[in-house]
C-alpha positions as CSV (number, residue, x, y, z in Angstrom):
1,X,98.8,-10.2,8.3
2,X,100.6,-9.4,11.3
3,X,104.4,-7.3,11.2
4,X,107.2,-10.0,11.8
5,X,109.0,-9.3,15.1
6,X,112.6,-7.7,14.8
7,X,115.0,-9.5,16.1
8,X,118.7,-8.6,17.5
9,X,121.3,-11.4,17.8
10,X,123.9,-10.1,20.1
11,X,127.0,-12.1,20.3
12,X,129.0,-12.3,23.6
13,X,132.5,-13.9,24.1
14,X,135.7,-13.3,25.4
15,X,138.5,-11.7,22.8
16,X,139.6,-14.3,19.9
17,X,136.6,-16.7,19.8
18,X,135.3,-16.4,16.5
19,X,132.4,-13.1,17.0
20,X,133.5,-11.0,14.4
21,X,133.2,-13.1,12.0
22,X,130.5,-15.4,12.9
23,X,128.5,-12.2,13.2
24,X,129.4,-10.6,9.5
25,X,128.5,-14.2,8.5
26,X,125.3,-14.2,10.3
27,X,124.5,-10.4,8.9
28,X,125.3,-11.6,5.1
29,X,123.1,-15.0,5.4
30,X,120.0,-14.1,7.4
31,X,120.0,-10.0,5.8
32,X,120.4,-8.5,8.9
33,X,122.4,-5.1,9.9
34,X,125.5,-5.5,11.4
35,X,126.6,-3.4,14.4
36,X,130.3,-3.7,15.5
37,X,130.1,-2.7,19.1
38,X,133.7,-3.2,19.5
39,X,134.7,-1.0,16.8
40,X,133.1,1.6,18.5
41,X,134.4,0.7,21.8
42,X,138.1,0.9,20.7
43,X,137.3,4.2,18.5
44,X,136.4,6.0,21.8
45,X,138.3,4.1,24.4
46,X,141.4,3.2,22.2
47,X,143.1,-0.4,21.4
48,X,141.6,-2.0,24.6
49,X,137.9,-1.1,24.1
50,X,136.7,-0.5,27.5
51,X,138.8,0.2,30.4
52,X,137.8,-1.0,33.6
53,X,138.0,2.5,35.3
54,X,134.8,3.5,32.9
55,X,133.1,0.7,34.4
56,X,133.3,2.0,37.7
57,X,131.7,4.3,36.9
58,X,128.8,3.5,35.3
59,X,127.2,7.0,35.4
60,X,129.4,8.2,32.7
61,X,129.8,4.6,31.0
62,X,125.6,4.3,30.8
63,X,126.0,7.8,28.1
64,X,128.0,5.7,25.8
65,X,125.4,2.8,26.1
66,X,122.9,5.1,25.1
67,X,124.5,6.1,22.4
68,X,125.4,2.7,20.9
69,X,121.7,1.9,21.7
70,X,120.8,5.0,18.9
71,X,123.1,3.5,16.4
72,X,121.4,0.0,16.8
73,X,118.3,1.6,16.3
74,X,119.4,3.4,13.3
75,X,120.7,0.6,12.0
76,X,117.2,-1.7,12.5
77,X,115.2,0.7,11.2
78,X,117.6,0.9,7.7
79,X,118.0,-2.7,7.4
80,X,116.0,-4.5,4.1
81,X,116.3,-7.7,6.5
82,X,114.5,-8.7,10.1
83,X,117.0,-6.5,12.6
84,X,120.4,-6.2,14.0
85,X,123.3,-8.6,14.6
86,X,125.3,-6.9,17.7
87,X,128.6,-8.0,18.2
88,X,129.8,-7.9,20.8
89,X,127.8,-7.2,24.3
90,X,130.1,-7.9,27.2
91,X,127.9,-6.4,29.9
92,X,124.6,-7.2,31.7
93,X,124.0,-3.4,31.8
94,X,124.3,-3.2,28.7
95,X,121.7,-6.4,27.2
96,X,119.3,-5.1,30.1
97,X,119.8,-1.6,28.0
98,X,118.7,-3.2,25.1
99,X,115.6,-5.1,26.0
100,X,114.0,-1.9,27.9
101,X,114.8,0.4,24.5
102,X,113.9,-2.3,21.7
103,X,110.7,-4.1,23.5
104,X,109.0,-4.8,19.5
105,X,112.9,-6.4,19.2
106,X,113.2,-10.1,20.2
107,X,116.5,-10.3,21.4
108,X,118.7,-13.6,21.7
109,X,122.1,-13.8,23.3
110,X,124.5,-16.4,21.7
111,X,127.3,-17.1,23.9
112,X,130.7,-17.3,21.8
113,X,133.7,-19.5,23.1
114,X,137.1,-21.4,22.2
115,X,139.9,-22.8,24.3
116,X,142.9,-20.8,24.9
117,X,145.2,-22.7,22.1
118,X,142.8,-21.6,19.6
119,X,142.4,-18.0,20.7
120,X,146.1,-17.8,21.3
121,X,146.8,-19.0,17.3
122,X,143.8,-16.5,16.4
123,X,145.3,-13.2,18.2
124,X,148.8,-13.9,16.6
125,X,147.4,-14.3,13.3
126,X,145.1,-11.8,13.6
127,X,148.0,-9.0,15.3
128,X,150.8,-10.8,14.1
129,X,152.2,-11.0,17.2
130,X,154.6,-13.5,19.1
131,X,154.1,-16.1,21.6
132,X,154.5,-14.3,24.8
133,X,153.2,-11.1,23.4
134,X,149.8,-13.2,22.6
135,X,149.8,-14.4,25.6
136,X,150.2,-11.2,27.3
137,X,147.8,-9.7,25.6
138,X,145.4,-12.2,26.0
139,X,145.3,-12.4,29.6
140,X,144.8,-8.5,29.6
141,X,142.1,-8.6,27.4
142,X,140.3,-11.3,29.5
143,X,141.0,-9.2,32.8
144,X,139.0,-6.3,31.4
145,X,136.4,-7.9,30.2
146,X,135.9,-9.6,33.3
147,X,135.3,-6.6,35.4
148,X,132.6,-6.2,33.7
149,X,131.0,-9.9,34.7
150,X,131.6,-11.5,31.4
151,X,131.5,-14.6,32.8
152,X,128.3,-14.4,34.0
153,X,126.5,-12.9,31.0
154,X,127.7,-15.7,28.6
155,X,126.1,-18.4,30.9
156,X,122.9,-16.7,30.0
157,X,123.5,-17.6,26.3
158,X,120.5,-19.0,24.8
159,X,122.8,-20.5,22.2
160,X,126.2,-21.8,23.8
161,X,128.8,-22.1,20.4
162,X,132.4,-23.6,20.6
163,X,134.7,-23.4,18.4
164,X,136.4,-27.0,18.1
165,X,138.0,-29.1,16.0
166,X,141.1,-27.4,16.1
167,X,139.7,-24.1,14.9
168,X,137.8,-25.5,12.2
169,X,136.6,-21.8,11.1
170,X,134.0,-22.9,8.4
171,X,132.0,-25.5,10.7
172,X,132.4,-23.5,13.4
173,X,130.4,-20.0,11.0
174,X,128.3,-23.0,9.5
175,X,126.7,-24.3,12.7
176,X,126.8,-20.6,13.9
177,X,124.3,-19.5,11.3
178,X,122.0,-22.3,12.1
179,X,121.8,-21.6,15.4
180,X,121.2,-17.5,14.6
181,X,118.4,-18.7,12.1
182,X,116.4,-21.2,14.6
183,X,117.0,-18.3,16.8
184,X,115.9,-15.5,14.1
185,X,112.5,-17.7,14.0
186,X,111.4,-17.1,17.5
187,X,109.9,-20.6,17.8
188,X,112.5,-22.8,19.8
189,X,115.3,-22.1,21.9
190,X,118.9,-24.1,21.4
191,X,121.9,-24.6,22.2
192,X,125.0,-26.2,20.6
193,X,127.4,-28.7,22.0
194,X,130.4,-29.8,20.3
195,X,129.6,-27.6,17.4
196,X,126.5,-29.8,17.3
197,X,122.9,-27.7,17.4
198,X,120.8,-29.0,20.1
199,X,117.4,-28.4,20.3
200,X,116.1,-27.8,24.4
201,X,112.4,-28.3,25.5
């Protein structure tokens, strides 16, 4: 009987959309290790994560890619379940890294997003911070992600998930984890609308 393929669900998203923990929820329901790429991000690049001045130059940047690439590996290898959930990837460079060092990995993108009076209440929960200071923040956030094309990797989502419904948290992780587990199976591709899992032929 033939090894079942690894696979790596990497989450992508702009800040205060739900990937954190749609992705611990993911790791706890389908068994899968859990790699916080933003942890690590802030740990070596401070509150921010990544600033755009690394990105320009990639030469320097591409070390630290490596590096997260070891601790993915680590963390497949270690895992009782089928592979890694990877939240979050914000650069091409960086899901291209990953499918040329993990070709026995099947790897599926789910694009994360939320409109801005939803991430706006998250972030000031979540850093218990004002109105203006959220929104500050916010738009400083979104700036630095975008210099790294953001906005183009999460059109190349093979699951599109939006947090609706007013922030409606436990749909939102519920159809989440559907989605990851079609994905997990390797047998369809989908998408969600609406919070409502669609599947595409």
């Amino acid at each position: 009987m033939a090894e079942r393929q690894k696979q790596i669900i990497a989450i992508t998203g702009y800040s205060a959309v739900g990937k954190s923990s749609l992705a611990r929820s993911i790791s706890e329901h389908l068994d899968m290790g859990l790699f916080s790429l933003g942890n690590h991000q802030r740990a070596q690049f401070g509150a921010h994560g990544t600033p755009p001045e690394y990105h320009a130059k990639f030469g320097l940047f591409a070390t630290y890619y490596s590096q997260w690439s070891t601790y993915i590996d680590e963390i497949s290898k270690n895992s009782s379940g089928d592979g890694v959930v990877v939240e979050s990837v914000y650069s091409h460079a960086f899901l291209e890294l990953m499918k040329s060092r993990f070709p026995e990995h099947s790897i599926h993108l789910m694009a994360i997003s939320a409109n801005r009076e939803d991430r706006l209440r998250f972030l000031r929960l979540k850093a218990d911070i004002g109105p203006e200071e959220a929104e500050r923040h916010l738009d400083e956030l979104d700036r630095i992600k975008n210099t790294v094309g953001l906005a183009a990797l999460l059109r190349r989502g093979i699951a599109q998930l939006e947090l609706i419904n007013n922030g409606d948290l436990d749909t939102f992780l519920r159809k989440g984890i559907e989605a990851a587990k079609i994905l997990a199976q390797g047998t369809i591709e989908c998408q969600t609308k609406s919070g409502l899992l669609l599947p595409t032929h």
